[in-house]
Every structure is written in C-alpha cells, then in structure tokens.
PyMOL CGO cylinders between C-alpha atoms (Angstrom):
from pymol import cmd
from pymol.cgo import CYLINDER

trace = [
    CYLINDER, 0.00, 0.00, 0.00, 2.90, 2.45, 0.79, 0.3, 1, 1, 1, 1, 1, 1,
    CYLINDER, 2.90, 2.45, 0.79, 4.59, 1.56, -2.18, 0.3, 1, 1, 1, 1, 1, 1,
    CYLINDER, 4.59, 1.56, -2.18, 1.27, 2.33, -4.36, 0.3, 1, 1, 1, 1, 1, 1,
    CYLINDER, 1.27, 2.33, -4.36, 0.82, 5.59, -2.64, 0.3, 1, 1, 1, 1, 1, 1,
    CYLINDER, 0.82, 5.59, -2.64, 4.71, 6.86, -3.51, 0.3, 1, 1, 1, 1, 1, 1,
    CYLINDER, 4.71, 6.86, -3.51, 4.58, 5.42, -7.03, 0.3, 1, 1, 1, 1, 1, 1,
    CYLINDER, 4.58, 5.42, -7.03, 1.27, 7.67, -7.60, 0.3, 1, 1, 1, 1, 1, 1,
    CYLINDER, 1.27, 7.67, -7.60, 3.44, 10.66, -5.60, 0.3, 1, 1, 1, 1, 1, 1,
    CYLINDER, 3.44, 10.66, -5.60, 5.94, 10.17, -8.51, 0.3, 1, 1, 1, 1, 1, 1,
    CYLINDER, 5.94, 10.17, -8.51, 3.70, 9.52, -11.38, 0.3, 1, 1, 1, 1, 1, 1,
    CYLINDER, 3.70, 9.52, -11.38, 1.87, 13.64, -10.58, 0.3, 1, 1, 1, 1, 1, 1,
    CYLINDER, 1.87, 13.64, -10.58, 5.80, 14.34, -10.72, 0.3, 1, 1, 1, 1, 1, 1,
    CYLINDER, 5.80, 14.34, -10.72, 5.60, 13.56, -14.41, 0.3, 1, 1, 1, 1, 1, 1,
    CYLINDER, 5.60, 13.56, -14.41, 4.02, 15.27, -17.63, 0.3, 1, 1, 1, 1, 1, 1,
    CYLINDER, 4.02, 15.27, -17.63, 1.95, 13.07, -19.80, 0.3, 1, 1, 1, 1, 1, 1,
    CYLINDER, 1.95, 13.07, -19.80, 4.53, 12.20, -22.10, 0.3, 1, 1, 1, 1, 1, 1,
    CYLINDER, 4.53, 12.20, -22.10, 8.19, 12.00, -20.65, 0.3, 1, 1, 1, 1, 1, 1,
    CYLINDER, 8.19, 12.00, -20.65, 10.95, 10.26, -20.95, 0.3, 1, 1, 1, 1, 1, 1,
    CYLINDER, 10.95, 10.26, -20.95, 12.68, 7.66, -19.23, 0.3, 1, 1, 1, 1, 1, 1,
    CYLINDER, 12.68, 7.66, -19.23, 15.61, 10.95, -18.14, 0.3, 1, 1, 1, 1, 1, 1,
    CYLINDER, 15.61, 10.95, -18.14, 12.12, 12.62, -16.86, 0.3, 1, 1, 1, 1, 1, 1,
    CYLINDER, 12.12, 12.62, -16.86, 11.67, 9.67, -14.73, 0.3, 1, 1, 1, 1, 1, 1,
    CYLINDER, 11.67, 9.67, -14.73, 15.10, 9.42, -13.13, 0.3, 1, 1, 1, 1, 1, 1,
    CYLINDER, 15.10, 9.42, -13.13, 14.72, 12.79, -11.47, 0.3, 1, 1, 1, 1, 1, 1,
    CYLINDER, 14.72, 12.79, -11.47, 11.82, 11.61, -9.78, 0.3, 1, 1, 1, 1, 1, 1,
    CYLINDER, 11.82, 11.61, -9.78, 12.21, 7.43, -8.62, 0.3, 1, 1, 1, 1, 1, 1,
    CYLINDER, 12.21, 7.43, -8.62, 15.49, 5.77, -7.46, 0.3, 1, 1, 1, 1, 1, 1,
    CYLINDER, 15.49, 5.77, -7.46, 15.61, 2.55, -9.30, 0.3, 1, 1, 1, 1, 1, 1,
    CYLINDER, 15.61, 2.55, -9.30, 13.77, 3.91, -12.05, 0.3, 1, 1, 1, 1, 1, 1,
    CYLINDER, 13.77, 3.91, -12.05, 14.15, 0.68, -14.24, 0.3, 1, 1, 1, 1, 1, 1,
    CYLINDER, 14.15, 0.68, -14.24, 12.29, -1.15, -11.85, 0.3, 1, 1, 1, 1, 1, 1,
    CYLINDER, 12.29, -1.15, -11.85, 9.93, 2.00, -10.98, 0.3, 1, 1, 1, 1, 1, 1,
    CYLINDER, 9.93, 2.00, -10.98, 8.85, 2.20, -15.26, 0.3, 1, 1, 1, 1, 1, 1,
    CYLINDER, 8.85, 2.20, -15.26, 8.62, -1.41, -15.40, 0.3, 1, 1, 1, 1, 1, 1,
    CYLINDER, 8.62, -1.41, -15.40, 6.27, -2.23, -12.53, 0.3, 1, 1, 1, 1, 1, 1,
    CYLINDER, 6.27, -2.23, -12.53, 3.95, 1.23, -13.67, 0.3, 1, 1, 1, 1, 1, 1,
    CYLINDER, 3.95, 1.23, -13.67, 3.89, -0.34, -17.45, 0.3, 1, 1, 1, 1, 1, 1,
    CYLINDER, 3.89, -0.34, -17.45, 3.12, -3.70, -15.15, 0.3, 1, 1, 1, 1, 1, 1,
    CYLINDER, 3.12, -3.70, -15.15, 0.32, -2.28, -13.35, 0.3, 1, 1, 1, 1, 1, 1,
    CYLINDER, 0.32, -2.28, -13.35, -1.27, -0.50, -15.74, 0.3, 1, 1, 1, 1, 1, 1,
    CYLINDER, -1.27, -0.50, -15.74, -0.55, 3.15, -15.12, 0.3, 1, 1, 1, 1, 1, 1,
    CYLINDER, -0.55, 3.15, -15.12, 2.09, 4.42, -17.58, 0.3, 1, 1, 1, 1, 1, 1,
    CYLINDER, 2.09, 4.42, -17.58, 2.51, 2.79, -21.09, 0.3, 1, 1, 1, 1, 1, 1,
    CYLINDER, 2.51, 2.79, -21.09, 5.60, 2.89, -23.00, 0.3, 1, 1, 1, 1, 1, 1,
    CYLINDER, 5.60, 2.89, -23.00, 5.13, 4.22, -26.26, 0.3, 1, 1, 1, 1, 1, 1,
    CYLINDER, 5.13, 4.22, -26.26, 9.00, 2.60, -27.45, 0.3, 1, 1, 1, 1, 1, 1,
    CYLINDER, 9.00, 2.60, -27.45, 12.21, 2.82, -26.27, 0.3, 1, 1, 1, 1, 1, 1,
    CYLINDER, 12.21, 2.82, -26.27, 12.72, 5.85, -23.11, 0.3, 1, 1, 1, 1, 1, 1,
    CYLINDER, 12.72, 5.85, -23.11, 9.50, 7.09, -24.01, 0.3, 1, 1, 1, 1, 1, 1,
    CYLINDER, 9.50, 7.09, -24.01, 6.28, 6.57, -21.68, 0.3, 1, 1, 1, 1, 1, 1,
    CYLINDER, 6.28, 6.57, -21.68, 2.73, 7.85, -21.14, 0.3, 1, 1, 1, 1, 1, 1,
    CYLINDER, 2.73, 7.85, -21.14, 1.48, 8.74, -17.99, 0.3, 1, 1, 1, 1, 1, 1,
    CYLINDER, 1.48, 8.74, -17.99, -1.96, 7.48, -18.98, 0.3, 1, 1, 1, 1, 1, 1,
    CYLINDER, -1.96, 7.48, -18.98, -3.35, 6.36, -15.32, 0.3, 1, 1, 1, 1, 1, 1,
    CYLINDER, -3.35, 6.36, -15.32, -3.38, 10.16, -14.53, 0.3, 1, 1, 1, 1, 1, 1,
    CYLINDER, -3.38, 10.16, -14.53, -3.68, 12.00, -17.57, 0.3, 1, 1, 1, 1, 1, 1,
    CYLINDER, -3.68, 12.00, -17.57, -5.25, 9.61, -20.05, 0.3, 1, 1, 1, 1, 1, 1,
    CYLINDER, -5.25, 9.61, -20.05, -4.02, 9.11, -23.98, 0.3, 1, 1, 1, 1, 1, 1,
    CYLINDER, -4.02, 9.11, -23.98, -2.58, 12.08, -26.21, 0.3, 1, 1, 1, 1, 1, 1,
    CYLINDER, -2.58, 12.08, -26.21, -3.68, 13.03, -29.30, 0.3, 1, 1, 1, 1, 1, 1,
    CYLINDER, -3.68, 13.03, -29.30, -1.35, 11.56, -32.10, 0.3, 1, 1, 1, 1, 1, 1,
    CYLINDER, -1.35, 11.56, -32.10, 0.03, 14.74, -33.07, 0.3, 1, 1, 1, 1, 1, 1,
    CYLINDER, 0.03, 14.74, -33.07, 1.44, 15.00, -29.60, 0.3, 1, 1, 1, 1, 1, 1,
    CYLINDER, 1.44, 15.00, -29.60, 2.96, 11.99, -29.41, 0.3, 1, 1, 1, 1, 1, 1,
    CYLINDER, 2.96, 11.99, -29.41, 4.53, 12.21, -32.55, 0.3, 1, 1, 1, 1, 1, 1,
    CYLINDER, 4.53, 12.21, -32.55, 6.02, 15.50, -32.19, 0.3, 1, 1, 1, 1, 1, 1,
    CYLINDER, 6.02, 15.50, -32.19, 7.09, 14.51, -28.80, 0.3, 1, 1, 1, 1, 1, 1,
    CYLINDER, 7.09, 14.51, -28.80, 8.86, 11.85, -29.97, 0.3, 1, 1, 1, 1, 1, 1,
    CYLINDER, 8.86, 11.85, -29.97, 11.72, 13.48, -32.29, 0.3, 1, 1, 1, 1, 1, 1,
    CYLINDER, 11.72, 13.48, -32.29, 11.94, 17.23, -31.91, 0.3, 1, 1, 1, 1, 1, 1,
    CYLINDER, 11.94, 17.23, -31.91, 12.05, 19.52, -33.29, 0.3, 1, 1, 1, 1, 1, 1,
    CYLINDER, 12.05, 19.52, -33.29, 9.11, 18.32, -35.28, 0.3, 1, 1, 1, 1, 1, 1,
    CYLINDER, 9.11, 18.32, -35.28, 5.72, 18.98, -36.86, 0.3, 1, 1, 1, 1, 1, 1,
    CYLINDER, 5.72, 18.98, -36.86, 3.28, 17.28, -38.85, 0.3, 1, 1, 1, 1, 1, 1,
    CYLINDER, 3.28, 17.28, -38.85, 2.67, 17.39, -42.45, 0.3, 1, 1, 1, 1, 1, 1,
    CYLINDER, 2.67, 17.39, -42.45, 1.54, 16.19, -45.70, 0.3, 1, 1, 1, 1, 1, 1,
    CYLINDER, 1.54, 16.19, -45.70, -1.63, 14.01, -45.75, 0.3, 1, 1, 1, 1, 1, 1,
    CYLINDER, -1.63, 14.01, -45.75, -2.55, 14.48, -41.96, 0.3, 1, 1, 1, 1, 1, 1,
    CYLINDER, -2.55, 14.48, -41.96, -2.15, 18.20, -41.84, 0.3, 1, 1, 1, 1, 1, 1,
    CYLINDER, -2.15, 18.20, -41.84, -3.98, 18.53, -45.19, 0.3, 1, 1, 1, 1, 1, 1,
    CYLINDER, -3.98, 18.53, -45.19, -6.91, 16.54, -43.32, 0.3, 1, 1, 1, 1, 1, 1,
    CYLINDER, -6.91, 16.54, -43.32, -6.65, 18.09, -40.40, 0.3, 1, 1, 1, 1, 1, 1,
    CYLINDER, -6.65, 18.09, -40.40, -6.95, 21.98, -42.47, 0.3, 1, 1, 1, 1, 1, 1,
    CYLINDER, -6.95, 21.98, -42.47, -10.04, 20.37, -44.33, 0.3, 1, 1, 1, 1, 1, 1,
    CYLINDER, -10.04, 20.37, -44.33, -8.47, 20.28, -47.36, 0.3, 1, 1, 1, 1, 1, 1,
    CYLINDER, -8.47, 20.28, -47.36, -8.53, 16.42, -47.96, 0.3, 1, 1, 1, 1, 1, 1,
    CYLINDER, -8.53, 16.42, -47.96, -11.60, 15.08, -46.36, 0.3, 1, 1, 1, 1, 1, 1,
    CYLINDER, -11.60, 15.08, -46.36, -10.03, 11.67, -46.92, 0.3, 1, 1, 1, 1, 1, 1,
    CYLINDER, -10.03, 11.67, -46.92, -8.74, 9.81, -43.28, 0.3, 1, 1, 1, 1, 1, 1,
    CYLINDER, -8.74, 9.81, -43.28, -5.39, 9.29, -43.47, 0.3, 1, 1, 1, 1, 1, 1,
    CYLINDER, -5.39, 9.29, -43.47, -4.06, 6.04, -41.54, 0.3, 1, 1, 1, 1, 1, 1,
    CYLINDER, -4.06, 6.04, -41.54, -0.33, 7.27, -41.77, 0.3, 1, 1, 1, 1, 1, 1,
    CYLINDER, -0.33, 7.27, -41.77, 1.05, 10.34, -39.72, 0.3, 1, 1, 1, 1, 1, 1,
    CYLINDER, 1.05, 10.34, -39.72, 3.85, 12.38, -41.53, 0.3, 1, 1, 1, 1, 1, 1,
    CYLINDER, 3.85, 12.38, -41.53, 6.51, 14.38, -39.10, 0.3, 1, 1, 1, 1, 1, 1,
    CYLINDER, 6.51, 14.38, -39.10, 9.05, 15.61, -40.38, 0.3, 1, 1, 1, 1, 1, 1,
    CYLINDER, 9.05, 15.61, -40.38, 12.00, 16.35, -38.02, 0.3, 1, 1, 1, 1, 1, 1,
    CYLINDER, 12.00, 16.35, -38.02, 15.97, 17.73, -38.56, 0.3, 1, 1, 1, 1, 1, 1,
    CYLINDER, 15.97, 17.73, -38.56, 16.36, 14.32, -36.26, 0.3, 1, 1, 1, 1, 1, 1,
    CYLINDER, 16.36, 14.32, -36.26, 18.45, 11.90, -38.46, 0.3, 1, 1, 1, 1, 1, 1,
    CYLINDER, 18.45, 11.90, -38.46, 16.91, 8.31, -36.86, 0.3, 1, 1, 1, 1, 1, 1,
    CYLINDER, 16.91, 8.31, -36.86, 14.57, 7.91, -39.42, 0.3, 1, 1, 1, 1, 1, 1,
    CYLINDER, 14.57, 7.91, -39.42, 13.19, 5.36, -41.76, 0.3, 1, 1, 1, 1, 1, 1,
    CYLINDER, 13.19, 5.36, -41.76, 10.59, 2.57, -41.70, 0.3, 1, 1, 1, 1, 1, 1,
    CYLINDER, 10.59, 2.57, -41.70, 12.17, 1.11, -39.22, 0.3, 1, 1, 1, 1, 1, 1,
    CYLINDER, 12.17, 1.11, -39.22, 11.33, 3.74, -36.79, 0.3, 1, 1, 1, 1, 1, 1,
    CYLINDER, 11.33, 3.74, -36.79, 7.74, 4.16, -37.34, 0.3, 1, 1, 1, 1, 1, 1,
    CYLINDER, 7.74, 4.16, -37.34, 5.85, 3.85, -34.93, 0.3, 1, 1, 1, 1, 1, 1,
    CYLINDER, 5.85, 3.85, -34.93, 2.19, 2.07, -34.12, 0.3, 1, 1, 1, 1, 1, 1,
    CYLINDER, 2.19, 2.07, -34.12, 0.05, 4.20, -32.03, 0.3, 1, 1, 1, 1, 1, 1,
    CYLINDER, 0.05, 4.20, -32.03, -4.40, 4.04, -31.56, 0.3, 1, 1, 1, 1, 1, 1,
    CYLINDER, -4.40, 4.04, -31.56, -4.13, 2.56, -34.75, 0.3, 1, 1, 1, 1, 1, 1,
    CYLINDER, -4.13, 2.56, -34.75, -2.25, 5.14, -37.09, 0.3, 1, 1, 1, 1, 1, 1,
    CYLINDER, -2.25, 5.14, -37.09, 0.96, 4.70, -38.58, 0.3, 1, 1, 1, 1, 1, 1,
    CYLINDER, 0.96, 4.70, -38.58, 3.48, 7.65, -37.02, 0.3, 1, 1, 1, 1, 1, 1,
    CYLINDER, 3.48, 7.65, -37.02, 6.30, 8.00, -39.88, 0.3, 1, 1, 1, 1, 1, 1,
    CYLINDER, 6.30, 8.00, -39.88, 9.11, 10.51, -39.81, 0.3, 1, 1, 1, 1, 1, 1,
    CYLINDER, 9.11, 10.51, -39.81, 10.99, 11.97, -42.37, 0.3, 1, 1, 1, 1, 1, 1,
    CYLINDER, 10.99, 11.97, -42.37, 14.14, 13.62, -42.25, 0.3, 1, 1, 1, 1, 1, 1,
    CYLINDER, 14.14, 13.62, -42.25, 14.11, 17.71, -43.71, 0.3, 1, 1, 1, 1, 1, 1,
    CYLINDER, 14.11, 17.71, -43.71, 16.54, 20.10, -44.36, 0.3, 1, 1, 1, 1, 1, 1,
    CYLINDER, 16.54, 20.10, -44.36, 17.12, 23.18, -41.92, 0.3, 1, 1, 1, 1, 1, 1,
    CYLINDER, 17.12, 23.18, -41.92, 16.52, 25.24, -44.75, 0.3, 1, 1, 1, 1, 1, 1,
    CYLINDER, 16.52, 25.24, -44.75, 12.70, 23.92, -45.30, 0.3, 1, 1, 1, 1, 1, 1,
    CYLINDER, 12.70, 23.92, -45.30, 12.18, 23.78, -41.85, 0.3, 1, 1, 1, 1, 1, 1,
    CYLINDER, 12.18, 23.78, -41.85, 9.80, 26.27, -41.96, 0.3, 1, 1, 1, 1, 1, 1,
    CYLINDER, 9.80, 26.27, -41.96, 5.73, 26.88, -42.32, 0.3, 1, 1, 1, 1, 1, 1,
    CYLINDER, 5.73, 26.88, -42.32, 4.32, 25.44, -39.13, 0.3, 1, 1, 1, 1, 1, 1,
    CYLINDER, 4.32, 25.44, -39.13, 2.74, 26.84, -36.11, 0.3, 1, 1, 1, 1, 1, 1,
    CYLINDER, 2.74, 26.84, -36.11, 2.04, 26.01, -32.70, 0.3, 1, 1, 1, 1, 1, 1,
    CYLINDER, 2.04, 26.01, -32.70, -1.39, 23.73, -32.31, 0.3, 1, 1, 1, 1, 1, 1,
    CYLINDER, -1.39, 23.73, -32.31, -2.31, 23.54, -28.49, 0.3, 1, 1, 1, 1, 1, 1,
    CYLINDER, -2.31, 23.54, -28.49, 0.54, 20.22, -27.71, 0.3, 1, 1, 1, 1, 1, 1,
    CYLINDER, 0.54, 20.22, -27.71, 2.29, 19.74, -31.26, 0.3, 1, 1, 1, 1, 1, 1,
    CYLINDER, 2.29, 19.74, -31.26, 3.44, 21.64, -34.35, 0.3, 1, 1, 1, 1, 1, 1,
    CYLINDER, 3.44, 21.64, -34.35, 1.38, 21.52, -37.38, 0.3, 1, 1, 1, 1, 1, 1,
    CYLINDER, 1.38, 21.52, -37.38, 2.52, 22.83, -41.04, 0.3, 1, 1, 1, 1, 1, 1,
    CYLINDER, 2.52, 22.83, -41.04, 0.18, 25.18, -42.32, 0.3, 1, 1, 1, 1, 1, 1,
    CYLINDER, 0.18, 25.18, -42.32, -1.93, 24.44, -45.47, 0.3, 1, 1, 1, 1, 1, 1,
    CYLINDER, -1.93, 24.44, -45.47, 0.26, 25.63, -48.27, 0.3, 1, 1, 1, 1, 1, 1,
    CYLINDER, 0.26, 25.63, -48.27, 3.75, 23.83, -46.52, 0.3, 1, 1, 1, 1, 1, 1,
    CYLINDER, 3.75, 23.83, -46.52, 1.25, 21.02, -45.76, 0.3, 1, 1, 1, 1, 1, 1,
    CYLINDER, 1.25, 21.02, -45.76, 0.84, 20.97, -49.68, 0.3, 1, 1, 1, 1, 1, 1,
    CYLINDER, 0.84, 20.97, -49.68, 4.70, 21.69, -51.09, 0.3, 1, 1, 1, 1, 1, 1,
    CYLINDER, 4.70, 21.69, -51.09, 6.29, 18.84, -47.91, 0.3, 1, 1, 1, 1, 1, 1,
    CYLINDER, 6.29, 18.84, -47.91, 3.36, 16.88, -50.07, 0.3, 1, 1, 1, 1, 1, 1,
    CYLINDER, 3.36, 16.88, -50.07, 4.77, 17.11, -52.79, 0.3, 1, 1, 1, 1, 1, 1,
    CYLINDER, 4.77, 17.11, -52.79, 8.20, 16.74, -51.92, 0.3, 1, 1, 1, 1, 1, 1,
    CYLINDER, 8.20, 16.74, -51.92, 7.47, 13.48, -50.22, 0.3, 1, 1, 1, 1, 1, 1,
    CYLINDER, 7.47, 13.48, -50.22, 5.55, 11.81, -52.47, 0.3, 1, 1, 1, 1, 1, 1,
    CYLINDER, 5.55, 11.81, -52.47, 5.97, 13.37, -56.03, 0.3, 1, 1, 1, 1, 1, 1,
    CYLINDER, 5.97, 13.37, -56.03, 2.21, 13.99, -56.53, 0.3, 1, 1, 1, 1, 1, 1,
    CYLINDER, 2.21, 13.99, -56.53, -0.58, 14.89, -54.20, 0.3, 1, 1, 1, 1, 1, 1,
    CYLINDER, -0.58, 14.89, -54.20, -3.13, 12.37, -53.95, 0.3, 1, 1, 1, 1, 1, 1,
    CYLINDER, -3.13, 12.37, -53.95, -6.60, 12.12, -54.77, 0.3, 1, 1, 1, 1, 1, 1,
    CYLINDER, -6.60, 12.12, -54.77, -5.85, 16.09, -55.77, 0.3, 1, 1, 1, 1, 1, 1,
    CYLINDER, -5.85, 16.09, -55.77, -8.93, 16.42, -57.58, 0.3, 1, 1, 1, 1, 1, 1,
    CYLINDER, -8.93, 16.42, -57.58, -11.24, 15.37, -54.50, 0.3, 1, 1, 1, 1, 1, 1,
    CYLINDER, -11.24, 15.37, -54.50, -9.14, 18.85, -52.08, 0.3, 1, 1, 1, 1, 1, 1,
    CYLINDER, -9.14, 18.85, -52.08, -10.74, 21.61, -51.62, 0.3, 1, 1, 1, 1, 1, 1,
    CYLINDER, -10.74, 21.61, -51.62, -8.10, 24.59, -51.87, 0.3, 1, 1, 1, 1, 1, 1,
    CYLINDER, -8.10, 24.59, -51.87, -10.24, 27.05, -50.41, 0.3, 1, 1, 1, 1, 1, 1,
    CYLINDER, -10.24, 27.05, -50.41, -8.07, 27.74, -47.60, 0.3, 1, 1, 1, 1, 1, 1,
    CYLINDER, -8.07, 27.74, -47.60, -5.05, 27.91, -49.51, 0.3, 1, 1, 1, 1, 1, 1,
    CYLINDER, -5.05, 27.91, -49.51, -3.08, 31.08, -49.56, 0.3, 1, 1, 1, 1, 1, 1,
    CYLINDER, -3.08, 31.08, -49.56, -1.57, 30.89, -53.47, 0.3, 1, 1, 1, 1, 1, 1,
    CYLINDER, -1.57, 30.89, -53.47, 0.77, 34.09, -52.43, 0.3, 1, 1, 1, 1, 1, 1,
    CYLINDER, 0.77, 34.09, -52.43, 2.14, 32.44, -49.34, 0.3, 1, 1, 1, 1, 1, 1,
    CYLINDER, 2.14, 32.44, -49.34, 2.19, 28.98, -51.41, 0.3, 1, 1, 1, 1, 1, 1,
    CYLINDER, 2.19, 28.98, -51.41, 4.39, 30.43, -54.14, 0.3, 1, 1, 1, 1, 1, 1,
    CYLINDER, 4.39, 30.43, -54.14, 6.51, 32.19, -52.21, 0.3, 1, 1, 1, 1, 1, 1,
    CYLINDER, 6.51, 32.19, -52.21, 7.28, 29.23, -50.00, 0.3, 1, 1, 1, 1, 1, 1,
    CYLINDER, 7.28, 29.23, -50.00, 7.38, 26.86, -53.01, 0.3, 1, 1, 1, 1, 1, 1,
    CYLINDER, 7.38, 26.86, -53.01, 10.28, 29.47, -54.34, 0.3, 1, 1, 1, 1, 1, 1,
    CYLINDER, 10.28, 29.47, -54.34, 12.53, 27.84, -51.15, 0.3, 1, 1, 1, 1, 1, 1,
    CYLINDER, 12.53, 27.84, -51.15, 12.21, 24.07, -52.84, 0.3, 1, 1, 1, 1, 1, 1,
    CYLINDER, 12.21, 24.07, -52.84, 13.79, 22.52, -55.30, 0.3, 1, 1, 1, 1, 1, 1,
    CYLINDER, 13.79, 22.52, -55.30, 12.99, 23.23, -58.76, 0.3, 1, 1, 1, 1, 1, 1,
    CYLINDER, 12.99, 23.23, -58.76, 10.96, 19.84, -59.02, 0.3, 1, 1, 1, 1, 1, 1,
    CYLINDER, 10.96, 19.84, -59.02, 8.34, 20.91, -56.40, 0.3, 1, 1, 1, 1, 1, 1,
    CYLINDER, 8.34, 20.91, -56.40, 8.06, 24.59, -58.07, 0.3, 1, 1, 1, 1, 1, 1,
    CYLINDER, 8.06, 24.59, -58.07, 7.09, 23.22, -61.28, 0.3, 1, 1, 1, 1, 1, 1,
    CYLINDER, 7.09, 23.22, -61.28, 5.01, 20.81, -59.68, 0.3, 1, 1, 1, 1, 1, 1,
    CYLINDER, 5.01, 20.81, -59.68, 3.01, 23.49, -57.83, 0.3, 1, 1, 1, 1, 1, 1,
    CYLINDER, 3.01, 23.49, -57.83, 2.55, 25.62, -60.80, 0.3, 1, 1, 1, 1, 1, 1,
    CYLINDER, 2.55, 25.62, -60.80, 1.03, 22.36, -62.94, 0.3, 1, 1, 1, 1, 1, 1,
    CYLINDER, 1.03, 22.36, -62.94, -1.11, 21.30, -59.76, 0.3, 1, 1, 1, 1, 1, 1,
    CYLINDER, -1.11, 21.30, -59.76, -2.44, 25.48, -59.01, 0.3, 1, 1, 1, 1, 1, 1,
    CYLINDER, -2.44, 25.48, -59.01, -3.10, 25.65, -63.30, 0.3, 1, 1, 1, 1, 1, 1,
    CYLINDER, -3.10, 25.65, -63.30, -5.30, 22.09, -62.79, 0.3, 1, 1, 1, 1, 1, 1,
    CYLINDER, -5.30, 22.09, -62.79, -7.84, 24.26, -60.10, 0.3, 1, 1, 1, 1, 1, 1,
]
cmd.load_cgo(trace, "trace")
C-alpha cells in the first residue's frame, strides 16, 4: 500500500509524455519504478525511453505523441492537409518531419491505430508550421509543397478543396524548394 501511494506521488511528478531521463529525477531505481507502472497499468511505453502517464492524464492526441517523440518536429503532408479540411479523406499514416536523423521505416511507430512515420528535412525547409495547443502543425500551403516533396504527386488532388489555400504564401514558400516541387506546384495550381 505504501509503495502504491509513492509510485502515484511520482507519477503527478511527471508530464503526460516524458521520458525515461524525466523519470530518473523523480524514482530511485527507475528501471524497476517504469517497469512495474507499465506492469500495473498506469504508464505505457510508447518505445524505447518514451512513456505515457496514462493512469493520470489519459491518452494524447497523435500529433502530440509524434512530435514529442523526435523534436524539433511537426506534422505534415496528408494528416495536416486533413486536419486543415483540405482532404476530407482519413489518413491512416502520420507524416513528421523532423531535422532528427533516426529515421526510416524502421522507426515508425504504431500508435491508436495510425501509422506515425518521420521523415528527415533540411534546416533550410524547416519552416511553415505553427504552434497547435501540444504539437506543431505545417500550415496548409507547406502542408501541400512537404506533399509534394514526399511523395511526387498529391493524392486524390482532384477530391481537395483549396479554399483555404493562400496561393501568395504557397508560391513564395514553393520558391525555397527545389525546382521539381516549383514546377510541380505551378502544374497542380493551373489544374484548379
């Protein structure tokens, strides 16, 4: 009973997504304190030195997880199109891009069902996001050009509604890519 009441104590010590560094400032033997709290129910780890503190503060969005888990970071493409209403399709897969170099398929990650992938970018296109209450989030028109620079075409482009597309702040942003994704925009923005 004692030891339930100081592994809560510790547990309001942490955020609702910390790492395992988080949790040594806070529990002695903090390998045994993260494995019996994963044990019992109260945190979850989300992979490696990464945990939730679900028994207190319930399960983040996936946006905050994912830019949690490599900043700096925000999300982009397909899920921040979606999220802007410009693709009403559901996307399964959550782009973040990151300066971060552990990338790859490898390091997705499953979380409520969605498919968190990152994506290495450049610091010069790291750029065109803003703050969403926990997690960064590009805006519309970088959601579009990272699109594009991801995946070569924008899918299912003739079902978006570009209504909330700024085509000044679009060009001028596209003028920062490489050549490829210029062009692309200017066929894409001729096609509406």
């Amino acid at each position: 009973m004692k030891e339930e009441k100081a592994t809560l104590k510790r547990l309001k010590l942490l955020p609702n997504l910390f790492r395992r560094q988080d949790a040594e400032k806070v529990a002695p033997h903090t390998a045994m304190f993260l494995s019996r709290a994963v044990k019992d129910g109260l945190i979850h780890r989300i992979n490696r030195g990464n945990y939730l503190n679900s028994f207190l503060y319930g399960f983040p969005g996936v946006e905050a997880v994912a830019c949690f888990l490599k900043p700096p970071a925000y999300i982009t493409c397909e899920w921040a199109l979606n999220f802007h209403g410009i693709s009403l399709q559901a996307p399964v897969v959550c782009t973040v891009v990151t300066l971060s170099t552990s990338v790859g398929k490898k390091r997705n990650i499953q979380y409520q069902g969605i498919t968190i992938e990152f994506s290495k970018i450049s610091d010069n296109l790291f750029f065109g996001f803003i703050n969403h209450d926990n997690f960064y989030l590009a805006t519309p028109e970088k959601a579009l050009l990272d699109t594009l620079y991801y995946r070569r075409v924008i899918p299912a482009f003739d079902e978006l509604d570009f209504d909330g597309v700024d085509y000044d702040a679009l060009f001028k942003m596209a003028a920062k890519f490489p050549l490829t994704v210029s062009r692309a925009v200017h066929k894409y923005i001729l096609q509406t």
